[in-house]
VEXZABA-823135 format. One record per residue (C-alpha): x, y, z negated. Coordinates in pm, 1 decimal, decimal comma, padded with zeros to 6 digits, always signed. Last residue first. Example, Ala and Ser with C-alpha at 12.3 -4.5 7.8 and 13.67 -1.06 7.14 Angstrom:
BEGIN
((+01367,0; -00106,0; -00714,0))
((+01230,0; -00450,0; -00780,0))
END
This chain:
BEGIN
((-04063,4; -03583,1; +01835,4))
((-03988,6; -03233,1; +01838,2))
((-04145,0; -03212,5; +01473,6))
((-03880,8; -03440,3; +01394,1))
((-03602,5; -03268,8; +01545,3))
((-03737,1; -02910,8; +01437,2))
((-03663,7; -03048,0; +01059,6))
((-03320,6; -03234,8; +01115,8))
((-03248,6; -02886,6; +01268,8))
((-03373,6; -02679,5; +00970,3))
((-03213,5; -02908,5; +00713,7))
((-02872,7; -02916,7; +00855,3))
((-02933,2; -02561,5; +00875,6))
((-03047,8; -02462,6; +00554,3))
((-02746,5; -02705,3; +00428,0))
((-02519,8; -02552,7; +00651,1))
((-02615,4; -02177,6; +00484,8))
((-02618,9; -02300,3; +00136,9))
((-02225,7; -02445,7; +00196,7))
((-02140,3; -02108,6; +00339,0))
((-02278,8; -01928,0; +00045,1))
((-02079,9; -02081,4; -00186,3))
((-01751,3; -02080,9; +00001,3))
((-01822,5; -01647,0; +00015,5))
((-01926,2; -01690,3; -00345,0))
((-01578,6; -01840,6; -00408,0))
((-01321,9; -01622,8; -00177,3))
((-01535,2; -01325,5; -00353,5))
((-01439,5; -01440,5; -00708,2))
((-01078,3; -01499,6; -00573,0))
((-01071,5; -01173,4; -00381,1))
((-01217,4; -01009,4; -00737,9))
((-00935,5; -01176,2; -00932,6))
((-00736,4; -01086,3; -00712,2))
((-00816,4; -00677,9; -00731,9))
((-00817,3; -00751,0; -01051,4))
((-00435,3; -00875,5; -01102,1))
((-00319,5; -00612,6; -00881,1))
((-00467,8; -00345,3; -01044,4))
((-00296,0; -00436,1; -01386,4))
((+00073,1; -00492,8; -01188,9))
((-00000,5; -00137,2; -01102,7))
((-00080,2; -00011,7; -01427,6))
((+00209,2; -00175,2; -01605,6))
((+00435,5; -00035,9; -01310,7))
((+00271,6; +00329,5; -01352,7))
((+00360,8; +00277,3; -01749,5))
((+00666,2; +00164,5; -01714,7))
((+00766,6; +00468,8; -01488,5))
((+00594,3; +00703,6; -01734,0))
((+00784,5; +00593,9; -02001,8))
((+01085,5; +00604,7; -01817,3))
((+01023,6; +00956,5; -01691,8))
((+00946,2; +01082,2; -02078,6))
((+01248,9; +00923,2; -02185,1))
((+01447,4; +01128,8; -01931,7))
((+01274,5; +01456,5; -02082,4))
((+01364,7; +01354,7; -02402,4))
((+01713,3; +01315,3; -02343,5))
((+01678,0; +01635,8; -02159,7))
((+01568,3; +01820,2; -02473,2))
((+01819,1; +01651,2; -02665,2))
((+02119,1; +01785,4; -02447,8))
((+01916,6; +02120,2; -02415,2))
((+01889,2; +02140,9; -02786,6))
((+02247,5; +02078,3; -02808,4))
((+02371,0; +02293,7; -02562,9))
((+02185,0; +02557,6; -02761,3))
((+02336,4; +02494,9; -03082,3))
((+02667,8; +02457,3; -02993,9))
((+02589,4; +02842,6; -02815,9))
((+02447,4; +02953,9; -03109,1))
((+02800,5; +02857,2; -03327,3))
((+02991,4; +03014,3; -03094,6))
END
């Protein structure tokens, strides 16, 4: 009798352990994933910025192209 106490409690610990591992892991994949998500906007923000950037350069180059073929027009 004695082996058998002793074997239902090693498998009541091992599963204890077993669910701890699972909740670990769980936490973990939802650190992880609220990690990604926090870079991957960081890099749409960054991107969102260059993109406004560039815009601005490219109406300046034209603002400054037509005002140039204007005058030459003249």
């Amino acid at each position: 009798m004695r082996d058998t106490r002793k074997t239902s409690r090693n498998e009541a610990l091992e599963e204890m352990w077993r669910a701890s591992e699972r909740r670990d892991r769980e936490r973990r994949r939802r650190e992880n994933g609220a990690r990604w998500y926090a870079f991957h906007m960081s890099l749409a923000d960054a991107h969102a910025s260059l993109a406004g950037e560039h815009e601005a350069n490219a109406l300046e180059l034209l603002e400054g192209f037509s005002e140039t073929h204007l005058i030459e027009g003249e």
